[in-house]
Structures are given as structure tokens and as C-alpha cells.
C-alpha positions in Angstrom: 73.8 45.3 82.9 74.1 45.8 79.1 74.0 50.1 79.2 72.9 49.8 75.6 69.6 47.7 76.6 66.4 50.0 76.9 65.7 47.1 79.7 68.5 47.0 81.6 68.5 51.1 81.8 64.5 50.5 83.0 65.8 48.5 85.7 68.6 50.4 86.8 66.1 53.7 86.9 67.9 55.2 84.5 64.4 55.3 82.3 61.2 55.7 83.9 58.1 52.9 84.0 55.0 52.1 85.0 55.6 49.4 87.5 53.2 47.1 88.3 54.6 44.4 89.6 58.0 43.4 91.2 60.6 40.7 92.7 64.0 40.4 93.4 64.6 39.1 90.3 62.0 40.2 87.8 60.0 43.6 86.8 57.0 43.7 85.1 55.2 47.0 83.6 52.7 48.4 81.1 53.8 48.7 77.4 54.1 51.7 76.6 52.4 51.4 73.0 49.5 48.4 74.4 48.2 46.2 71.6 45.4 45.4 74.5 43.4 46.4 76.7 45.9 44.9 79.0 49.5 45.2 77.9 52.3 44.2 80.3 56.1 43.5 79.8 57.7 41.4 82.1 61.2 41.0 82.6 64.2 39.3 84.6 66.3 42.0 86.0 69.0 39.8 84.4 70.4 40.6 81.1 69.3 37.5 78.8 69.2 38.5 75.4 66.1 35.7 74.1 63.7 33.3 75.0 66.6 30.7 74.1 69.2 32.7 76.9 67.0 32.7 79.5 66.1 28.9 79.3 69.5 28.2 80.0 68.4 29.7 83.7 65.9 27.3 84.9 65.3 29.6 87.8 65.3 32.9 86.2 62.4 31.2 83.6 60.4 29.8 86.1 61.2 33.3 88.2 59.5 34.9 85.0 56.8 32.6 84.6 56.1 33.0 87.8 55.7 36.7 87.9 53.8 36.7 84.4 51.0 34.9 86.1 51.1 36.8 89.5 50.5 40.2 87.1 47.5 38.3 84.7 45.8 37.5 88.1 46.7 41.2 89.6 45.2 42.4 86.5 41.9 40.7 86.7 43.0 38.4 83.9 42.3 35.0 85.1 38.7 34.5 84.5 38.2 35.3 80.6 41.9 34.4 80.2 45.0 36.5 78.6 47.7 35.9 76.2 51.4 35.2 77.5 53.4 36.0 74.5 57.0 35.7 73.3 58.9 36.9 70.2 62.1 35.9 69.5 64.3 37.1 66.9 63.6 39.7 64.5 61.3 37.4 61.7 59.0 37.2 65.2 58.8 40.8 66.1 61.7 40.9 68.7 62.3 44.9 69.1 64.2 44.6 72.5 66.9 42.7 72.5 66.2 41.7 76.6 64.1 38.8 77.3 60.6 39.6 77.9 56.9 38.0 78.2 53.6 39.9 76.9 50.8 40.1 79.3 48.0 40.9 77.3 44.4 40.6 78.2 41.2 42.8 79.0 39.3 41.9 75.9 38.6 39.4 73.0 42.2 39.1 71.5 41.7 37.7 68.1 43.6 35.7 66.3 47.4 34.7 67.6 48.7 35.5 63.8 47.8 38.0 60.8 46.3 36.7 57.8 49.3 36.5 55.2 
């Protein structure tokens, strides 16, 4: 656990969240500032700093890939579809430094990028 990570601290308990889904080995809940109707975070429990870390970690990818489709079809997502998104690295958006997939879905999404 990286005690600096807002992740790892929501994963410990330390910080509170709105759980909505769970494994051993990953944790998935709401965004706490949703750019969707639907808006969920989903994480491995394991510290991996990036997109690049955790594909080192077959397992803990396919772990998260896993979970990010058991929360779109727990959401109701599945039949008008949903977004799975990644940033990595600050020039994508990357705020926490902690792996983590976007579930976002509920409504007509737009575009993928902003008009420059």
C-alpha cells in the first residue's frame, strides 16, 4: 500500500466509498465528481501506478477487466452500451496516480474527445 495514494487509503478504509462492487482483488465505486449518468472507478486493490504497470500483471488486468464489465452489466449498462475509459499520464487527464478504469454509462455520451 502506497499511504500517499487516495486509492490505496480507499481500500484500506482509511477513506470512505460508495462501494458497488467487489473481489478479492479489485474494488469498484461511484466517482465522486460523475461526468455520467453513470460514473464508476474501478480498481485493483494492488498498488499499480498506470495502465502500463498493471499490464505487466496479466492477472491483475484481466482481474480488472473482469470486474469493469461485471459493474456495466450490474448497472444496467449492457444494452445501450457504456464507455470503459483509461487516462494515463498527466497530458491524458491522469489525477490519481493508482490504476483505474471509468465506468461511464446511463446516457448518450458524446464524443470520446473535446473539440481543440
Amino acid at each position: 500500500m502506497d499511504h500517499d495514494c487516495l486509492f490505496c487509503r480507499i481500500v484500506a478504509g482509511e477513506i470512505p466509498a460508495t462501494v458497488v462492487y467487489e473481489t478479492p482483488t479489485t474494488l469498484a465505486f461511484r466517482d465522486i465528481d460523475p461526468k455520467a449518468a453513470v460514473h464508476v472507478l474501478v480498481i485493483p486493490k494492488e498498488h499499480y501506478a498506470d495502465v502500463v504497470a498493471l499490464s505487466a500483471d496479466p492477472a491483475a488486468s484481466a482481474d480488472l477487466l473482469a470486474t469493469a464489465s461485471s459493474v456495466a452489466e450490474g448497472e444496467g449498462l449492457t444494452g445501450d452500451g457504456f464507455r470503459l475509459m483509461f487516462n494515463t499520464g498527466r497530458f491524458a487527464g491522469q489525477e490519481v496516480f493508482h490504476v483505474h478504469a471509468h465506468v461511464l454509462g446511463g446516457e448518450p455520451l458524446g464524443p470520446m474527445l473535446a473539440l481543440r
